[in-house]
DSSP file (Angstrom, degrees, kcal/mol; ACC not computed):
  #  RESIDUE AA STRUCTURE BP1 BP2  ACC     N-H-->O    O-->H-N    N-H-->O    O-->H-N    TCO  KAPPA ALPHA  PHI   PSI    X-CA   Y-CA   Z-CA
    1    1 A X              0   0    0      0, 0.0    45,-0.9     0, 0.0     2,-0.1   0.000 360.0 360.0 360.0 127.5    0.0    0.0    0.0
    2    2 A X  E     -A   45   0A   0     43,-0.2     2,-0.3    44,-0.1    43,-0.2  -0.482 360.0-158.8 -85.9 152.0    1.4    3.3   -1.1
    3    3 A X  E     -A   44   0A   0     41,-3.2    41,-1.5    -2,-0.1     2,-0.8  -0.915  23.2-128.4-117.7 165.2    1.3    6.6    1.1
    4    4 A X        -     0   0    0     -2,-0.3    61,-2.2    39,-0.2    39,-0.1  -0.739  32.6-159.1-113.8 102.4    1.6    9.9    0.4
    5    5 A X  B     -B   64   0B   0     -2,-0.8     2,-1.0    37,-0.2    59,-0.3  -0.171  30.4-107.1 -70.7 141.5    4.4   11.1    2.9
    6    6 A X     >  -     0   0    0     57,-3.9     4,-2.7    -2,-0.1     5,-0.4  -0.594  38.0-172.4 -89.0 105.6    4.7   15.1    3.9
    7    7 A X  T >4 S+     0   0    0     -2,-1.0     3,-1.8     1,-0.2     2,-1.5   0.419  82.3  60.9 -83.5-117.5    8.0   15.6    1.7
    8    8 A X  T 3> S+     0   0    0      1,-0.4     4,-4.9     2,-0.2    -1,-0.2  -0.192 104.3  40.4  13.2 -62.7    8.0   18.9    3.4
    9    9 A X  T 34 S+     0   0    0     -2,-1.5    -1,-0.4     1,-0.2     4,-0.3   0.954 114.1  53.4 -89.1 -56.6    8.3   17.8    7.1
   10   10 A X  T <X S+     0   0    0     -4,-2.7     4,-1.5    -3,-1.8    -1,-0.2   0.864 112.3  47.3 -80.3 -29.1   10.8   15.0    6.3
   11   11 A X  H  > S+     0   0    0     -5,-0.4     4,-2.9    -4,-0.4    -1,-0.3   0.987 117.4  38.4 -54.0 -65.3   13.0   17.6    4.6
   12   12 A X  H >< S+     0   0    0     -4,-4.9     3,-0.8     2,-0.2     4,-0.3   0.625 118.8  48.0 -75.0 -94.4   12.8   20.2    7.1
   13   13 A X  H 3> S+     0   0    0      1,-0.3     4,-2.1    -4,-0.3     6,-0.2   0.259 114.5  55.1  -0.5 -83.4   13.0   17.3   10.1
   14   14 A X  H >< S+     0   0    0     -4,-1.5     3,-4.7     2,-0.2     5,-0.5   0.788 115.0  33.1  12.4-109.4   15.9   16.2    7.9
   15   15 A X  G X< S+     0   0    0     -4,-2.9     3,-5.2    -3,-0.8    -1,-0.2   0.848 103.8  70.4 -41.5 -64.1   17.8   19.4    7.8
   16   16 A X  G 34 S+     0   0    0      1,-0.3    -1,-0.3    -4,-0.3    -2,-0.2   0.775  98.9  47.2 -33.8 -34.9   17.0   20.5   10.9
   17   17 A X  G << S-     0   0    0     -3,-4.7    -1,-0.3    -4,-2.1    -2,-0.2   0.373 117.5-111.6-105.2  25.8   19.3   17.8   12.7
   18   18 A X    <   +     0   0    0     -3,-5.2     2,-0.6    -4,-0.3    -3,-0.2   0.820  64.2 164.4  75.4  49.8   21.9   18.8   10.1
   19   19 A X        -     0   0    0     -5,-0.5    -1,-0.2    -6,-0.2     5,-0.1  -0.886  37.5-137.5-106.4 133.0   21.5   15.3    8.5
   20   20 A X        -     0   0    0     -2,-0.6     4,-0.4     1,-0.1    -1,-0.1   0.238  26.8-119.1 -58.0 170.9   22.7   14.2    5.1
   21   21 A X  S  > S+     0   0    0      2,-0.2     4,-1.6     3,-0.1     5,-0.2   0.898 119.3  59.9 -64.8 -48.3   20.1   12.0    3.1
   22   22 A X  H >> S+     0   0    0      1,-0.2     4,-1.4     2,-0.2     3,-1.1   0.943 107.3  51.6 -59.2 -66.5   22.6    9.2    3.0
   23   23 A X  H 3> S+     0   0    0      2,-0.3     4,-1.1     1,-0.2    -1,-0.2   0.757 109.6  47.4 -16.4 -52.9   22.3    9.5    7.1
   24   24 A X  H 3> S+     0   0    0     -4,-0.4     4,-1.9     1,-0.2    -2,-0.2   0.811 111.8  47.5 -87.8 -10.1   18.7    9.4    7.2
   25   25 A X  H <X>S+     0   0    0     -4,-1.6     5,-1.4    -3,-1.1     4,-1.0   0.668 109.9  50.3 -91.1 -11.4   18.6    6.6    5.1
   26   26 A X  H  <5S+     0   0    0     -4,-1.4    -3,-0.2     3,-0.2    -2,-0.1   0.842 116.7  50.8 -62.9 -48.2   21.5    4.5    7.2
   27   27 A X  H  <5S+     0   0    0     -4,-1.1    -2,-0.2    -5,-0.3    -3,-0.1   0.956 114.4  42.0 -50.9 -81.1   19.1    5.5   10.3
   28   28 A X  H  <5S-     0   0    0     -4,-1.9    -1,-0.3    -5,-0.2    -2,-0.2   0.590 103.3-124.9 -29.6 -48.0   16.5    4.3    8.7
   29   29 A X  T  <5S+     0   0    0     -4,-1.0     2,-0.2     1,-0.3    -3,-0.2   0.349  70.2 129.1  96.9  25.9   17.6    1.0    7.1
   30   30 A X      < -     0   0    0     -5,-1.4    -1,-0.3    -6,-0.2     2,-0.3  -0.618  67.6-102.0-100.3 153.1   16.3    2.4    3.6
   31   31 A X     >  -     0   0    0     -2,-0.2     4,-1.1     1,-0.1     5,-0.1  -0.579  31.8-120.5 -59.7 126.0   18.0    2.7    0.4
   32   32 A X  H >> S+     0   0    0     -2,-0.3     4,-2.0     2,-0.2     3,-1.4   0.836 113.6  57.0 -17.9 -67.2   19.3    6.3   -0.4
   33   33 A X  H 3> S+     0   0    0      1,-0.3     4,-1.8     2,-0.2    -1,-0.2   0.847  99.2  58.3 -15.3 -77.8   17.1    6.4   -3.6
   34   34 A X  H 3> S+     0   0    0      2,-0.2     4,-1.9     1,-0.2    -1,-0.3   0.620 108.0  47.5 -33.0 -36.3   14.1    5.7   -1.5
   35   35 A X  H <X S+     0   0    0     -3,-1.4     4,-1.1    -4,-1.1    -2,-0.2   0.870 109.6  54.0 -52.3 -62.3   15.0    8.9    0.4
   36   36 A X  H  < S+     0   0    0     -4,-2.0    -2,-0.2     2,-0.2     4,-0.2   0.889 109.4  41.2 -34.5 -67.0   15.4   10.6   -2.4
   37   37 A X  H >X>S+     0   0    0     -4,-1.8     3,-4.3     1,-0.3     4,-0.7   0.975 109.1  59.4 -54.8 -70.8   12.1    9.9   -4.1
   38   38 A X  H ><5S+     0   0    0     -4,-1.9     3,-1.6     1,-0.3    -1,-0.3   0.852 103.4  54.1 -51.5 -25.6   10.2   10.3   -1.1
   39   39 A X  T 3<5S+     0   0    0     -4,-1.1    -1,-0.3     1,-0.3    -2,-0.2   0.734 102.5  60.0 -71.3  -3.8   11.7   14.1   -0.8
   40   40 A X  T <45S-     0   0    0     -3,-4.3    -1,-0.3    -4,-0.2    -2,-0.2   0.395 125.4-100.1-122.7   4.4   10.5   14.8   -4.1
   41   41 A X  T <<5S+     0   0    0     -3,-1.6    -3,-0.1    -4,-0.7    -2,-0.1   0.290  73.8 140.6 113.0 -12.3    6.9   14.1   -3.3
   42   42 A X      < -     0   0    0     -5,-0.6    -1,-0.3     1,-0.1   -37,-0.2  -0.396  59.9 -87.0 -71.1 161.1    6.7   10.5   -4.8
   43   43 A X        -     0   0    0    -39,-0.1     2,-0.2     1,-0.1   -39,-0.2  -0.363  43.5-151.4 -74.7 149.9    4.5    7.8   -2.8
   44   44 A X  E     -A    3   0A   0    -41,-1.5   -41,-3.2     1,-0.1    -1,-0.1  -0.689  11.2-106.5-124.4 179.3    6.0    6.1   -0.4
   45   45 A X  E  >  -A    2   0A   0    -43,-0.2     4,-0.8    -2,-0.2   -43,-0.2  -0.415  22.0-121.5 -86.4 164.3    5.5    2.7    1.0
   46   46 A X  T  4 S+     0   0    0    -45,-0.9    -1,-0.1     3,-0.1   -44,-0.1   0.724 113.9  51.3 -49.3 -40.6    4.1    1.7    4.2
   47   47 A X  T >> S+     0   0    0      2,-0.2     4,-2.2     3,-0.1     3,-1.8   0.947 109.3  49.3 -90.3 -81.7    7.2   -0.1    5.3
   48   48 A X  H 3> S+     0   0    0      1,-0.3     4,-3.0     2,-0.2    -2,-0.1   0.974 107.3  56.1 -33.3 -48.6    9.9    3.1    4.5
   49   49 A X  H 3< S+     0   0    0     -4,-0.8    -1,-0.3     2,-0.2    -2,-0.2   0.858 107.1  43.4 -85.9   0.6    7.8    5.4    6.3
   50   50 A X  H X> S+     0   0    0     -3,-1.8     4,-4.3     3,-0.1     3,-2.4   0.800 114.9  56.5 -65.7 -53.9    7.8    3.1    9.9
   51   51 A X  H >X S+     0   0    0     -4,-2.2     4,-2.1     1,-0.3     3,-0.9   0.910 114.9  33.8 -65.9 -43.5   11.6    3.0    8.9
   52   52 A X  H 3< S+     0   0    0     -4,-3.0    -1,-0.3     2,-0.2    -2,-0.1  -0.079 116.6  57.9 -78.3  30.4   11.5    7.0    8.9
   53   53 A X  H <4>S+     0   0    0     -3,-2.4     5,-3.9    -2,-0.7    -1,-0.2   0.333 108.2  41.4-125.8 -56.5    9.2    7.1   11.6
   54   54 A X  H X<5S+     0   0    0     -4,-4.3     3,-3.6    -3,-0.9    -2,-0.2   0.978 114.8  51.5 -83.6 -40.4   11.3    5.2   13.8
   55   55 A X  T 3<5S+     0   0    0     -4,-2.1    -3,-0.2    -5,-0.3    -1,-0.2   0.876 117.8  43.0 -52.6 -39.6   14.9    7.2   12.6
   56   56 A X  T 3 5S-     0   0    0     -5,-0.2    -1,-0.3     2,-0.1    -2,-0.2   0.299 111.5-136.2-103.7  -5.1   13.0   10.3   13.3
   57   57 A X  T < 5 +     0   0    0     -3,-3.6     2,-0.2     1,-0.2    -3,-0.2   0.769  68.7 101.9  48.0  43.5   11.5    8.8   16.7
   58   58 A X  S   <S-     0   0    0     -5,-3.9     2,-0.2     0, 0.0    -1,-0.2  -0.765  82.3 -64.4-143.4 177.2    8.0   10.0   16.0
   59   59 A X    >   -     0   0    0     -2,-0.2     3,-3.0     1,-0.2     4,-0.3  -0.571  40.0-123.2 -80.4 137.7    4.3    7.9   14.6
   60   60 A X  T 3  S+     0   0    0      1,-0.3     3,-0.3    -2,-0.2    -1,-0.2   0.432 111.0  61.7 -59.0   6.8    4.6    6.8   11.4
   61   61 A X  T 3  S+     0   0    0      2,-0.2    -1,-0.3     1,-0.1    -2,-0.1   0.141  90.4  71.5-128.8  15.6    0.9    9.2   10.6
   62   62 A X  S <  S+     0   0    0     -3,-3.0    -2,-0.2     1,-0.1    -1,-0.1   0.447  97.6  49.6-111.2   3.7    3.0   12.4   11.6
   63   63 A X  S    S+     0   0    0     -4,-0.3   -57,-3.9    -3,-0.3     2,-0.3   0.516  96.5  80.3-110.1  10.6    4.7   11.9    8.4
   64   64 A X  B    S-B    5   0B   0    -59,-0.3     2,-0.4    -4,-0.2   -59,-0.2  -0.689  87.9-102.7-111.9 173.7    1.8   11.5    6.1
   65   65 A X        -     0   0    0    -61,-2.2     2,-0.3    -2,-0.3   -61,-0.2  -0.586  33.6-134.1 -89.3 126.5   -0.3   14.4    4.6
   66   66 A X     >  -     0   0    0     -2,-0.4     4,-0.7     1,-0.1     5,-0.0  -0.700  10.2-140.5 -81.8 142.2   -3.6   14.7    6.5
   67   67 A X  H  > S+     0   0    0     -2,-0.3     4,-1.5     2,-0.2     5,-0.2   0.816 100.3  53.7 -65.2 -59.4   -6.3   15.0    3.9
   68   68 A X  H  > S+     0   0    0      1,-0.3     4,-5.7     2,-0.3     5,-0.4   0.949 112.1  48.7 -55.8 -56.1   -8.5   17.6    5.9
   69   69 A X  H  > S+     0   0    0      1,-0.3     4,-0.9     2,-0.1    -1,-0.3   0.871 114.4  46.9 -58.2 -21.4   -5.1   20.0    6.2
   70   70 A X  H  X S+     0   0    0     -4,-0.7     4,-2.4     2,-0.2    -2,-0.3   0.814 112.3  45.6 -89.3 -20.4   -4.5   19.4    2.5
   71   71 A X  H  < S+     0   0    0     -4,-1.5     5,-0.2     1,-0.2    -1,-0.2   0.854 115.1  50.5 -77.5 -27.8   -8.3   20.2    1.3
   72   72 A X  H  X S+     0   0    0     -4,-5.7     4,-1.3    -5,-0.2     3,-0.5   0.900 111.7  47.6 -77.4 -19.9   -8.2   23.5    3.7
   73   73 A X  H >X S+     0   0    0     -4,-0.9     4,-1.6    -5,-0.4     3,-1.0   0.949 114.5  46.5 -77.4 -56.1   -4.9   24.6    2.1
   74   74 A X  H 3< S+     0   0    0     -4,-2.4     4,-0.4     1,-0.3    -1,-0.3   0.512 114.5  49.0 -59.7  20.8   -6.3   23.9   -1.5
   75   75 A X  H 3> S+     0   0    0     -3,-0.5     4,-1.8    -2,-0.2    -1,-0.3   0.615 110.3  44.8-128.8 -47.9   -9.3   25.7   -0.5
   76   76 A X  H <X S+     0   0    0     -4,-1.3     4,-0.8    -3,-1.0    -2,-0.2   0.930 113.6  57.5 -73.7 -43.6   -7.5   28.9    1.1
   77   77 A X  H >X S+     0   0    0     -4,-1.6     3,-5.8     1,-0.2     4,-0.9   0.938 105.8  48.8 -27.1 -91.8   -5.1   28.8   -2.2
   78   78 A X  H 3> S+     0   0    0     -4,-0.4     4,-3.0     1,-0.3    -2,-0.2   0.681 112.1  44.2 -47.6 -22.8   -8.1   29.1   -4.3
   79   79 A X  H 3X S+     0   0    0     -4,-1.8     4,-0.7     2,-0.2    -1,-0.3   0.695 107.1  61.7 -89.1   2.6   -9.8   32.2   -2.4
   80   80 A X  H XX S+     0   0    0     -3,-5.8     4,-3.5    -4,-0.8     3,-0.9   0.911 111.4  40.7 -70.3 -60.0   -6.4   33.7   -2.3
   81   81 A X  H 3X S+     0   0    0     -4,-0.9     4,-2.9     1,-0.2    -2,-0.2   0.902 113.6  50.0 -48.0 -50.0   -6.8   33.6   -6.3
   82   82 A X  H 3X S+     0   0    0     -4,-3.0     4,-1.1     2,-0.2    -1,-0.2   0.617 110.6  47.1 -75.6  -2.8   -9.9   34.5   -6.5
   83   83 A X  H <X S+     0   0    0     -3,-0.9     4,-3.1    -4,-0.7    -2,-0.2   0.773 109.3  52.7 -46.0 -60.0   -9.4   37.2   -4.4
   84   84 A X  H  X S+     0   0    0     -4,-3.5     4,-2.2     2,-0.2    -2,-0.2   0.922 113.0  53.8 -61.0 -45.2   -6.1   38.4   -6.4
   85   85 A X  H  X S+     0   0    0     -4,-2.9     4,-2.1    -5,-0.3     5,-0.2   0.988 109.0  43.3 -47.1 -69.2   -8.6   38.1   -9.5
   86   86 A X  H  X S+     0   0    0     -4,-1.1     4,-1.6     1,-0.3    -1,-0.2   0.815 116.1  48.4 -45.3 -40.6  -11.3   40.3   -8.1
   87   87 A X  H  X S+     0   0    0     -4,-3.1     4,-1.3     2,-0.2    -1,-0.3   0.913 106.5  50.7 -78.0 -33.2   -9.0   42.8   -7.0
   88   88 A X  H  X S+     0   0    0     -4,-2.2     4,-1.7    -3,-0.2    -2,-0.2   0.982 114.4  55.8 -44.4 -72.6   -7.0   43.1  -10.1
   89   89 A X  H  X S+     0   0    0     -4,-2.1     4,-1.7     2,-0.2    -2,-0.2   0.710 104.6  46.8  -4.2 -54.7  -10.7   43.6  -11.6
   90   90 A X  H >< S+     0   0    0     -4,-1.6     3,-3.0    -5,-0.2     4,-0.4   0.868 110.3  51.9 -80.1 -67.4  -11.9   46.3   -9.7
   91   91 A X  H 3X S+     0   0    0     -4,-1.3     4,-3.5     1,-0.4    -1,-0.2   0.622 114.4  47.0 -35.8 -31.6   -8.7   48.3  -10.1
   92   92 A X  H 3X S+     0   0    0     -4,-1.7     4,-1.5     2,-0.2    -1,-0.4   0.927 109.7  47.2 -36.0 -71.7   -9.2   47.7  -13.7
   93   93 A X  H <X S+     0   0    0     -3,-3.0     4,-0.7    -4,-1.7    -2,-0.2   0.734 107.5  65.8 -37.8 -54.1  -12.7   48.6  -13.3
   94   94 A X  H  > S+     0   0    0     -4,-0.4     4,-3.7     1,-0.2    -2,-0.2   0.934 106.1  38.7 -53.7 -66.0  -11.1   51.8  -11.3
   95   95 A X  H  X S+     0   0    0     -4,-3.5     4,-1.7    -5,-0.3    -1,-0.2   0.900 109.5  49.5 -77.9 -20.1   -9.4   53.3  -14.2
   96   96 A X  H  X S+     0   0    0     -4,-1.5     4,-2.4     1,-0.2     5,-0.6   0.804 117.7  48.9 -70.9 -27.8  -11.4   53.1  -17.1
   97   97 A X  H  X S+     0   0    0     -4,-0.7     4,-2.2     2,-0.2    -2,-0.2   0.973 110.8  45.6 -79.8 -13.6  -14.1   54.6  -14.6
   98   98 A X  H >X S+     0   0    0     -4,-3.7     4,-1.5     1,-0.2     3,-0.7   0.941 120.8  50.8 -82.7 -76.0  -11.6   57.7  -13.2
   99   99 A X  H 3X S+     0   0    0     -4,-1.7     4,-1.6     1,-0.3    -1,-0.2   0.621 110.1  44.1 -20.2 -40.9  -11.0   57.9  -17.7
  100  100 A X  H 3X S+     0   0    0     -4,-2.4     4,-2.5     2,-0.2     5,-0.3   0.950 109.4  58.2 -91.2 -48.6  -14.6   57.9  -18.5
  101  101 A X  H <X S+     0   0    0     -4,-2.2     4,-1.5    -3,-0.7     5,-0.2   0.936 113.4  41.3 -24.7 -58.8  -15.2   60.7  -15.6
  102  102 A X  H >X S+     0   0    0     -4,-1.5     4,-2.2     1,-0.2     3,-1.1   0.952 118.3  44.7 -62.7 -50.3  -12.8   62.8  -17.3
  103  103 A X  H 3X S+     0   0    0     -4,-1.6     4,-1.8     1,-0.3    -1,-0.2   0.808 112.0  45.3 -48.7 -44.9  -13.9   62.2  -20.4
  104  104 A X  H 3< S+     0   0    0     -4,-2.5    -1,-0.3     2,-0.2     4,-0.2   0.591 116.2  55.3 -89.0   2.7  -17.6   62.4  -19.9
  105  105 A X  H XX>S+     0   0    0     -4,-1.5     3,-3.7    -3,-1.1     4,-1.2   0.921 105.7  60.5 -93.1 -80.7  -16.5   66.0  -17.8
  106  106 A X  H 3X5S+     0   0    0     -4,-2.2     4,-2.7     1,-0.3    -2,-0.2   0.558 103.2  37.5  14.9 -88.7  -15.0   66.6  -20.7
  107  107 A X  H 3<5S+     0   0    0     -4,-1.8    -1,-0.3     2,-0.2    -2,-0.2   0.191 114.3  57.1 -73.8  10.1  -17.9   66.6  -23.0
  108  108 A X  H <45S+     0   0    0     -3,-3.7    -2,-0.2    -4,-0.2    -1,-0.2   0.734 111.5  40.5 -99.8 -46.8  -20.1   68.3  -20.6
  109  109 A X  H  <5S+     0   0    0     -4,-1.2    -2,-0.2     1,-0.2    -3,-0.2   0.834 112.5  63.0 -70.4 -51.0  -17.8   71.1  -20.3
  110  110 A X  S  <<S+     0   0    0     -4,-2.7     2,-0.9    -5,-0.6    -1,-0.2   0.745  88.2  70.9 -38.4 -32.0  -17.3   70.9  -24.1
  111  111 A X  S    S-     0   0    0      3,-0.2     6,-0.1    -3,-0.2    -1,-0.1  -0.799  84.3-120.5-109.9 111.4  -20.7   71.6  -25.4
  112  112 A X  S    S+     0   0    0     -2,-0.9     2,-3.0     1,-0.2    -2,-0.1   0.299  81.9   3.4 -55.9 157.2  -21.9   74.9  -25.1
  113  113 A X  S    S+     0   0    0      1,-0.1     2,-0.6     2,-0.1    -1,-0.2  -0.373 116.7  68.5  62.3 -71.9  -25.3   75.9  -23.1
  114  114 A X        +     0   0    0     -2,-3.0    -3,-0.2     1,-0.2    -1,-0.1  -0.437  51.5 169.8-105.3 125.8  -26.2   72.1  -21.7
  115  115 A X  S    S+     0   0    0     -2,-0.6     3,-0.5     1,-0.2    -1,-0.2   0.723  71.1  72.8 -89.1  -6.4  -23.5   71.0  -19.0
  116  116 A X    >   +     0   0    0      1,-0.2     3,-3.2     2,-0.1     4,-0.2   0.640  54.0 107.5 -77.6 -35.1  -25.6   68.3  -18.3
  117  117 A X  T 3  S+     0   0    0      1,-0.3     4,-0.3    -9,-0.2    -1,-0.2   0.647  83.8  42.2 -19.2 -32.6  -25.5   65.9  -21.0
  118  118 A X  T 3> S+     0   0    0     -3,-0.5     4,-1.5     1,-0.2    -1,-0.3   0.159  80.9 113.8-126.7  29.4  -23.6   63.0  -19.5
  119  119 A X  H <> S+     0   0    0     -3,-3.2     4,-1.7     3,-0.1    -1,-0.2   0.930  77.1  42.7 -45.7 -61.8  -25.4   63.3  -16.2
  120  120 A X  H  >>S+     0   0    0     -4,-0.2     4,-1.7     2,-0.2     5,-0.7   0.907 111.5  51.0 -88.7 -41.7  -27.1   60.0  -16.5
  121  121 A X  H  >5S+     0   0    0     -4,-0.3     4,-5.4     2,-0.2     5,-0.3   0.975 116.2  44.1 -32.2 -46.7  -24.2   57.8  -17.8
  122  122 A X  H  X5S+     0   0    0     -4,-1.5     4,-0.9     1,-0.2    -2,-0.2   0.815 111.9  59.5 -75.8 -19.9  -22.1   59.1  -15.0
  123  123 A X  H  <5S+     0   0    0     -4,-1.7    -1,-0.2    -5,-0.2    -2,-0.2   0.973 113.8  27.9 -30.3 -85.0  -25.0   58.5  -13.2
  124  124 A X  H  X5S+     0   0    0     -4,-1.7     4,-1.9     2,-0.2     5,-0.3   0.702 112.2  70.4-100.3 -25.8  -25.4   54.9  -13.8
  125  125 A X  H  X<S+     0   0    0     -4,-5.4     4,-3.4    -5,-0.7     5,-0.2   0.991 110.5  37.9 -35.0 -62.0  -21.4   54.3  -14.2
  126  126 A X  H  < S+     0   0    0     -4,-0.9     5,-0.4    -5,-0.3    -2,-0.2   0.817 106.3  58.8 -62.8 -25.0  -21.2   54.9  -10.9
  127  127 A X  H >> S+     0   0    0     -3,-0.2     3,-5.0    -4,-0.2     4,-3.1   0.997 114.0  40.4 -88.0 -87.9  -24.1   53.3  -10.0
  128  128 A X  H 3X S+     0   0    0     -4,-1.9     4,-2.3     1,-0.3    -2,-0.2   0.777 112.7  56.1 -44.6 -42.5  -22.4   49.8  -11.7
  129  129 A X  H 3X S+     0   0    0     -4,-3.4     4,-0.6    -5,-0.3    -1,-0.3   0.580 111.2  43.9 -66.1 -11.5  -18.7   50.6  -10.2
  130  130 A X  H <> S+     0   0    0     -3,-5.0     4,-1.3    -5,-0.2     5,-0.2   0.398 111.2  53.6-109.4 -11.6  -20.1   50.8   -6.6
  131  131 A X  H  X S+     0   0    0     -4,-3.1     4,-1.7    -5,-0.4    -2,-0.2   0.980 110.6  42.4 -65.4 -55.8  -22.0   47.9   -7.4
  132  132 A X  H  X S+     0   0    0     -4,-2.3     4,-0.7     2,-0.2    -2,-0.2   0.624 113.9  55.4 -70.5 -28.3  -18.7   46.1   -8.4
  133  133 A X  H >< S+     0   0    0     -4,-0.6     3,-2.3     2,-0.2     4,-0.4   0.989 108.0  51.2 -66.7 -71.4  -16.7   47.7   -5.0
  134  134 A X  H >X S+     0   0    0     -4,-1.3     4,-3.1     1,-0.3     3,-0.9   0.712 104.4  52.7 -64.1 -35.7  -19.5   46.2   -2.8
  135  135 A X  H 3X S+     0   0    0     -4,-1.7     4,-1.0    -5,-0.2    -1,-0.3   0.739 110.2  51.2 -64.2 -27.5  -19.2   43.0   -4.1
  136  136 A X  H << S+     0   0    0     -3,-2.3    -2,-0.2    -4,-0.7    -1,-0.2   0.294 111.5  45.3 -68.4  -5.6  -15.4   43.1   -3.5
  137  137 A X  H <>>S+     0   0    0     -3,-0.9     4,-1.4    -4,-0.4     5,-0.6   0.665 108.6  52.2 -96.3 -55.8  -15.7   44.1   -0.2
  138  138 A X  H  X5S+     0   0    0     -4,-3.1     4,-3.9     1,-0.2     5,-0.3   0.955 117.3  42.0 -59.0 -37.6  -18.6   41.4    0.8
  139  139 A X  H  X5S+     0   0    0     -4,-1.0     4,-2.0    -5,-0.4    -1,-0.2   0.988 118.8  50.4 -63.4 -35.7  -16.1   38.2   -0.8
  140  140 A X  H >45S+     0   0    0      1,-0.2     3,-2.4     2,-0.2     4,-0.5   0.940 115.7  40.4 -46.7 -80.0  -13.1   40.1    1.0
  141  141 A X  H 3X5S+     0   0    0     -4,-1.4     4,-2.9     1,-0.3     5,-0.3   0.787 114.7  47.1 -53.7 -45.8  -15.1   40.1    4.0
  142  142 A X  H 3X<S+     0   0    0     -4,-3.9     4,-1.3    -5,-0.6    -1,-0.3   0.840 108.4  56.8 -76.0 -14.4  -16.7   36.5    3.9
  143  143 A X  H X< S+     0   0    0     -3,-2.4     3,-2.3    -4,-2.0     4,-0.2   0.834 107.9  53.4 -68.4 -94.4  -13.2   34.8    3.2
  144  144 A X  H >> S+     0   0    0     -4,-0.5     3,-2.5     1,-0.4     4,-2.1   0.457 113.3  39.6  -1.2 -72.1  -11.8   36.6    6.5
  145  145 A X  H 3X S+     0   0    0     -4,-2.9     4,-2.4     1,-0.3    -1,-0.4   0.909 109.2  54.8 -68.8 -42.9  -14.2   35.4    8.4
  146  146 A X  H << S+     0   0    0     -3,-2.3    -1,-0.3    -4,-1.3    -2,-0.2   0.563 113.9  49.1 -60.2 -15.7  -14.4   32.0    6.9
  147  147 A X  H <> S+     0   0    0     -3,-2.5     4,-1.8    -4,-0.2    -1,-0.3   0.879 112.1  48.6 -95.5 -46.3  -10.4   32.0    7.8
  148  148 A X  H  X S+     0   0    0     -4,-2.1     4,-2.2     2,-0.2    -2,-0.2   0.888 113.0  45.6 -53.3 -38.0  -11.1   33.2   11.3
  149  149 A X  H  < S+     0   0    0     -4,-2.4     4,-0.5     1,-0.2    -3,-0.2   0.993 112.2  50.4 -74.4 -66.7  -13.8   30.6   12.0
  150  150 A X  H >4 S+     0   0    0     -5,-0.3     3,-3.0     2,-0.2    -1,-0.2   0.881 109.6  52.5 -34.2 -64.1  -11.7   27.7   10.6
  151  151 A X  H 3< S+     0   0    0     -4,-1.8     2,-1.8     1,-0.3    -2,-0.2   0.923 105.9  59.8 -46.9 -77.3   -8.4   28.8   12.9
  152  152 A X  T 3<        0   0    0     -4,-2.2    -1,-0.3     1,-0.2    -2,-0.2   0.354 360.0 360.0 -75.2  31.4  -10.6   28.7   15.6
  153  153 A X    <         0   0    0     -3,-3.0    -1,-0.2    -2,-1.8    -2,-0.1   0.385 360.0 360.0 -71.5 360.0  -11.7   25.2   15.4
């Protein structure tokens, strides 16, 4: 039965007691190779990870990847992205509207007698850009909290 071993934590464990690979695999009773691979994120066997379990003097299930932690990470990634999206968006959003402001000031100040003329675009520009802010605040705001509440489980 293959596992999928936390190459991360056996690295830094690893380093952290300043030991070569070649070291942790002597400890172990494992082939070098085997060491290798596992640091580089391939599955490892049931039987290597007890032997790096016991060299490392801890339970063989504090070197494999808990499921839960790995779905909440992929899960916090993805609202980091979609965050980074949204915000890149509004800012987007931001200059073409500060550009059409000028513009439509522009052609209000431009046409003689009615200054009024591009009232109701700028009107409902604005209307749609605070629409598009609030909806960037309320995902900001419900990721936050959805990261506080998780922490405090």
């Amino acid at each position: 039965m293959q596992f999928q071993a936390d190459t991360n934590k056996i690295k830094r464990w690893r380093e952290e007691r300043h030991w070569s690979q070649e070291h942790l695999a002597d400890l172990a009773g494992i082939g070098l190779r085997t060491v290798q691979r596992i640091e580089r994120g391939d599955k490892a066997s049931g039987e290597s990870l007890k032997a790096l379990a016991a060299a490392f003097n801890v339970d063989v299930m504090a070197l494999t990847l808990d499921a839960k932690t790995e779905a909440e990470a992929l899960v916090r990634q993805k609202q980091a992205k979609v965050t980074a999206g949204m915000r890149l968006a509004f800012f987007i959003h931001l200059g073409s509207y500060l550009f059409g402001m000028l513009l439509f000031a522009g052609i209000s100040l431009g046409i003689g007698g009615d200054h009024y003329v591009m009232l109701w675009p700028t009107i409902w520009w604005t209307v749609g850009f605070a629409g598009h802010a609030l909806t960037v605040v309320i995902v900001e705001l419900t990721y936050r909290y959805e990261r506080e509440v998780g922490m405090g489980k």
